[in-house]
C-alpha positions in Angstrom: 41.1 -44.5 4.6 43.4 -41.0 3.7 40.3 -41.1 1.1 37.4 -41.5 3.0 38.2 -38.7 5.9 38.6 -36.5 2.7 35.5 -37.3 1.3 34.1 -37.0 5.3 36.0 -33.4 5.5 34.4 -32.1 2.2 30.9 -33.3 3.5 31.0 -31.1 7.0 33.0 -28.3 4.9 29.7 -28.3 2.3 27.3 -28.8 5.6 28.9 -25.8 7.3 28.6 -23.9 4.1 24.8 -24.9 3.3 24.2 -23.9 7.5 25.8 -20.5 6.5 23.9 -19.5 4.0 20.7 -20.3 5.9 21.2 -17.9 8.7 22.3 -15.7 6.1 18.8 -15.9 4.6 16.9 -15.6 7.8 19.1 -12.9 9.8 17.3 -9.4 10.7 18.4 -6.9 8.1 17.3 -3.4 7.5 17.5 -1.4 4.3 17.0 1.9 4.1 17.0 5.2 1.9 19.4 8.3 2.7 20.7 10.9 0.2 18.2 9.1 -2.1 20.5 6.0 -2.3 19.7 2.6 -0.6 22.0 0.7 2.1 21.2 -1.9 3.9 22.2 -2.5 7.3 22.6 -6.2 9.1 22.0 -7.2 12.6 25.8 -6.6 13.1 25.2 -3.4 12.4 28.2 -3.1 9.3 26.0 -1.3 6.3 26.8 -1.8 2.9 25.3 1.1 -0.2 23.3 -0.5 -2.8 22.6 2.2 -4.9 25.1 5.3 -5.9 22.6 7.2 -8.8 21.1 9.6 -6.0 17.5 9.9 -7.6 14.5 10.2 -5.5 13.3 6.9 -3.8 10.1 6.3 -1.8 7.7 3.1 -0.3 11.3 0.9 -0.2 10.4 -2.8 0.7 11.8 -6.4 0.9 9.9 -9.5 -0.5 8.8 -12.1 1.7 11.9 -14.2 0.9 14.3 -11.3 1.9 15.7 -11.9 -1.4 14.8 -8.5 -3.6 13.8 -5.0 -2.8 11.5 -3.0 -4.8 11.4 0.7 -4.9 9.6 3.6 -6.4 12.0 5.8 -8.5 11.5 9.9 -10.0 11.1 9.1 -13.3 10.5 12.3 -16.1 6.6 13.0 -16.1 6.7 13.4 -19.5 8.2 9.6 -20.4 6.2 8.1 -17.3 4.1 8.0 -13.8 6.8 6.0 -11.5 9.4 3.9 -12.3 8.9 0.6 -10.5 12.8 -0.8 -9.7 13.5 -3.8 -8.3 16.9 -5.1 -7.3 18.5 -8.1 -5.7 19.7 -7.9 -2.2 23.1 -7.2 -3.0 22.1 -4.2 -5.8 22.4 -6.3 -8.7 19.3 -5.0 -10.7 16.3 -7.0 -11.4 14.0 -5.1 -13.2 12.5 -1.6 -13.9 9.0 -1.3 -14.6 8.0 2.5 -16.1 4.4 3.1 -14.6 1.5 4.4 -17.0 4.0 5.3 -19.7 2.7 8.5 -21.2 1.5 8.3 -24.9 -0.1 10.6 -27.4 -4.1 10.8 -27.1 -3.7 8.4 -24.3 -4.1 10.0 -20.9 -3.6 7.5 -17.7 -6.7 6.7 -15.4 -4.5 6.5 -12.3 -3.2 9.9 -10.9 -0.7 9.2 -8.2 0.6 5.2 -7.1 -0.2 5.4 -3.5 0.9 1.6 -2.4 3.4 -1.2 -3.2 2.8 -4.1 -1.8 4.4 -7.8 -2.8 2.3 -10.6 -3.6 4.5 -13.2 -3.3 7.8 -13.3 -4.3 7.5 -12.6 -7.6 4.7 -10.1 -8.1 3.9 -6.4 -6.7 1.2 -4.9 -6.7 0.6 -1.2 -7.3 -2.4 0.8 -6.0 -3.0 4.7 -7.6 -6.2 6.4 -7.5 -8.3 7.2 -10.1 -10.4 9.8 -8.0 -11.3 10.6 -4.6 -13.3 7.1 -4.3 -12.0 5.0 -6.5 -8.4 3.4 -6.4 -7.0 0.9 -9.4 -4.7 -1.8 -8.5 -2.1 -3.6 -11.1 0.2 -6.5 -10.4 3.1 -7.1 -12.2 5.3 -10.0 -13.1 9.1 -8.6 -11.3 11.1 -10.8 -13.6 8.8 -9.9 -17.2 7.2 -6.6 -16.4 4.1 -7.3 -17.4 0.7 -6.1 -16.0 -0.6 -9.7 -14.8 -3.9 -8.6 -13.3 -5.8 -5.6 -12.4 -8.7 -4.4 -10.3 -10.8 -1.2 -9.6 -12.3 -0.7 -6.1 -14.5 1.9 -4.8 -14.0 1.8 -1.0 -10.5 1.6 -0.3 -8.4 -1.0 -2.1 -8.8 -4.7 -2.6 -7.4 -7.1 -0.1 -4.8 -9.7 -0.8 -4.6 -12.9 1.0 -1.3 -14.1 2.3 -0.1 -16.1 -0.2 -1.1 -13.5 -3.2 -3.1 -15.8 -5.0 -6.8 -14.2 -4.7 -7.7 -10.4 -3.7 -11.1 -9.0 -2.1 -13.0 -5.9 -2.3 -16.2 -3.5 -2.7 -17.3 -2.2 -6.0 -20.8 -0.9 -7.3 -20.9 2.8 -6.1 -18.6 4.9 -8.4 -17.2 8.1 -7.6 -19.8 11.4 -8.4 -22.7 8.2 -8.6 -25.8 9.6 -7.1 -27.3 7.3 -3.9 -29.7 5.8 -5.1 -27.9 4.5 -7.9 -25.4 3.0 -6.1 -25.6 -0.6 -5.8 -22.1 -1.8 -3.5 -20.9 -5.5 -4.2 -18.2 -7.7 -2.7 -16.0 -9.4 -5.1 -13.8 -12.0 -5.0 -10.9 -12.1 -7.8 -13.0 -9.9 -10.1 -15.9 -11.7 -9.8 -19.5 -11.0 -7.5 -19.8 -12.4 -4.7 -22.6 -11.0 -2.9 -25.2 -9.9 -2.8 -27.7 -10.9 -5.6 -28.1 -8.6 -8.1 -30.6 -5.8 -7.3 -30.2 -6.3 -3.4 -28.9 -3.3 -1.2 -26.4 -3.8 1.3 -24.2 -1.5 3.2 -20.7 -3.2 4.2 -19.5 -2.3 7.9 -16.0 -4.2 7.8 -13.0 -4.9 5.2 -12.9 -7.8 3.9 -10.6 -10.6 6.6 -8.7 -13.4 5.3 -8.1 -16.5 6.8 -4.5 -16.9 7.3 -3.6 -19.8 4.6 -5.8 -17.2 2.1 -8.4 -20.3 1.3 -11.4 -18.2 3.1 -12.6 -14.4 3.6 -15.4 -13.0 5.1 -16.5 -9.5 5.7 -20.2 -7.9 7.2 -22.9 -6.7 5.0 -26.4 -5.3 6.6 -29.1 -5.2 4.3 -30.5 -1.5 3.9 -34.3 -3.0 3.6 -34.5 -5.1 6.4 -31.5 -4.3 8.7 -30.3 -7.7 8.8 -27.0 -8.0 9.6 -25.2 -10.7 7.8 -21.5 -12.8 7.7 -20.4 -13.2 4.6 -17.7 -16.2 3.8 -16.6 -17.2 0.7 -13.9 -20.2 0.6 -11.9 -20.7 -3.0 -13.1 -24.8 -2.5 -17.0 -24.4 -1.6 -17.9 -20.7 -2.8 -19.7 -18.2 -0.9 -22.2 -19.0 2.8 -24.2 -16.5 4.8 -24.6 -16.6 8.6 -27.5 -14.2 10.1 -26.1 -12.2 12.9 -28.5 -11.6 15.9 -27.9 -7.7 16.0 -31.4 -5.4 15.6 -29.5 -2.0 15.6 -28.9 0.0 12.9 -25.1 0.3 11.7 -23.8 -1.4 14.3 -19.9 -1.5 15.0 -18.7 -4.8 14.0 -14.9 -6.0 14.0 -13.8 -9.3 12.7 -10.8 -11.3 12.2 -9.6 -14.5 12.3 -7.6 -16.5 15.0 -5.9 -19.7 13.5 -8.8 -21.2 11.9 -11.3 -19.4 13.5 -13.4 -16.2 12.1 -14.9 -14.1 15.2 -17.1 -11.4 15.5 -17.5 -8.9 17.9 -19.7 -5.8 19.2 -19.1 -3.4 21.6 -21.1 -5.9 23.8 -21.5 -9.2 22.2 -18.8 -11.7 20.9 -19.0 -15.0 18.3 -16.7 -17.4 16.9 -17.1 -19.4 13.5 -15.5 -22.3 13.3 -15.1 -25.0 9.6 -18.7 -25.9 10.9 -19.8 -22.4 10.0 -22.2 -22.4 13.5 -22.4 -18.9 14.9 -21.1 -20.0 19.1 -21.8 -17.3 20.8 -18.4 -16.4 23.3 -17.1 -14.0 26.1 -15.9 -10.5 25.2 -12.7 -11.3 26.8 -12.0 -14.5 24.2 -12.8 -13.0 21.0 -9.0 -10.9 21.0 -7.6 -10.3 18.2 -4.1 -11.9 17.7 -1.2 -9.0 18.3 1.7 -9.6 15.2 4.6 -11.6 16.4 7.5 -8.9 16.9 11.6 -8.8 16.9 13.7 -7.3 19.3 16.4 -6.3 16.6 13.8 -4.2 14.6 13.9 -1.1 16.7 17.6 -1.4 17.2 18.0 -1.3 13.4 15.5 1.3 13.1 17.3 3.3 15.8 20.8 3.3 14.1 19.6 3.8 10.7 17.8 6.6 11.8 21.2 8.0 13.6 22.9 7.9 10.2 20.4 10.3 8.5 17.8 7.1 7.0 14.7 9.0 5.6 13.0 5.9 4.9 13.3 2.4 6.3 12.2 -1.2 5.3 13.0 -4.5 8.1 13.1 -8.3 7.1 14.0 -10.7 9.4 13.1 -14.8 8.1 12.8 -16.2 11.4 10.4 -13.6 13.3 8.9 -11.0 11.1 4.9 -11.4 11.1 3.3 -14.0 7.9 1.9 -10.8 6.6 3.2 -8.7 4.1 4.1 -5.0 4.5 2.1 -2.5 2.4 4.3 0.9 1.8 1.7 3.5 1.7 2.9 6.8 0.1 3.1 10.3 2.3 3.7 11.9 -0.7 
């Protein structure tokens, strides 16, 4: 009996434990960057320092998992561009990535890193330009180091779906190109999408993913005809068209998804595409764009790391933060 109400006490002990670390995982926490060291600050509001080596730190953010932060450090120009860091949640380092190390007869194409973002919890992607039109994105491994995958864009820079595992963007008009020459593409993981090849289209939104990342569309309005066009590709059944009934030339045209609906909408005119990939036509009023779930405790973090001198702040909260993932965008 003395036995089993041990073996019964040990259970509810290891429950109580395992319940612990849960709401350990998921509580609202806040790091932030001040004296060029990192701290990070709990919902409780005790703060506890991270780093003590007081070089320069920008574009500070959690992964999705709260588990690891990833930083850009001031490395020496003449050994490398950036130093990517990336430490556990307690400080205890993970990895340091140098960023287009500098080698002999071997300039780098990017000339700045202007983003970080994490795909996933294991990979981050960094954006840089190349020129004034052009940006290059590279994702690396956090735990190896290694470049994994990269991309060039030439209209802003490619767009990830949620869950990391396949980017979209423009390509085909290259910076200093003339015009004419120019011949702008959607792609899909590196690969064309649309149009065919030798067909002029101008694109008039960024490329919208669904939100499980298995579809993405985005507008295109062919410069011959003026048709206006939705473009969906799905990673299961490839790449559909659906003819828009708009005559006007460049018209404004927002997209985005709801659940598992795409819709489309004008200044005066609203549709909704469903799995049956029908154009319904819809009220103004019902094609609103979903606002991002929010958390109380984020501006009360905010507010007190900013009181103690934070230059630069990252929240992460498992329960209520948004499913989207924060891109740091340098102000640099």
């Amino acid at each position: 009996m003395r036995l089993r109400r041990k073996y019964l006490l040990s259970f509810y002990v290891l429950m109580f434990l395992a319940c612990a670390a849960l709401a350990a995982e998921t509580h609202p926490k806040l790091a932030f960057v001040r004296d060029n060291n990192i701290f990070v600050m709990q919902a409780t509001g005790a703060v506890k320092r991270l780093t003590s080596d007081g070089v320069f730190k920008i574009m500070l953010a959690w992964s999705p998992d709260g588990t690891k932060l990833a930083f850009l450090e001031h490395v020496d120009q003449r050994i490398a561009l950036d130093n990517l860091v990336v430490i556990a949640e307690d400080g205890a380092p993970v990895n340091q990535i140098l960023i287009q190390p500098i080698e002999p007869n071997s300039p780098g194409t990017v000339r700045w890193v202007d983003t970080l973002q994490w795909i996933g919890n294991e990979k981050i992607a960094l954006g840089g330009s190349v020129n004034p039109s052009t940006s290059e994105v590279v994702i690396f491994d956090v735990r190896s180091g290694k470049e994994v995958d990269e991309t060039d864009a030439d209209d802003g820079e490619p767009v990830f779906s949620l869950d990391g595992s396949h980017f979209a963007g423009y390509s085909g008009s290259p910076h200093f190109t003339p015009e004419e020459m120019c011949e702008p593409e959607f792609d899909v993981d590196n690969k064309r999408i649309y149009p065919a090849p030798g067909v002029r289209v101008d694109f008039l939104a960024d490329p919208e993913w669904s939100d499980d990342g298995s579809r993405v569309a985005t507008v295109a309005q062919s410069e011959k005809r003026g048709e206006v066009t939705i473009v969906l590709w799905r990673a299961d059944h490839g790449v559909s068209t659906i003819l828009l009934p708009l005559s006007a030339s460049y018209p404004q045209v927002e997209i985005f998804w709801n659940s598992d609906t795409l819709f489309v909408k004008t200044a005066d005119q609203a549709w909704k595409i469903g799995d049956s990939k029908r154009l319904v036509s819809v009220p103004i009023a019902e094609a609103v764009k979903p606002a991002p779930p929010t958390c109380s405790e984020q501006k009360v973090l905010e507010g007190q790391a900013r009181l103690q001198g934070a230059d630069e702040v990252d929240f992460w909260c498992g329960d209520c933060q948004p499913p989207i993932r924060t891109e740091k965008v340098s102000t640099n």
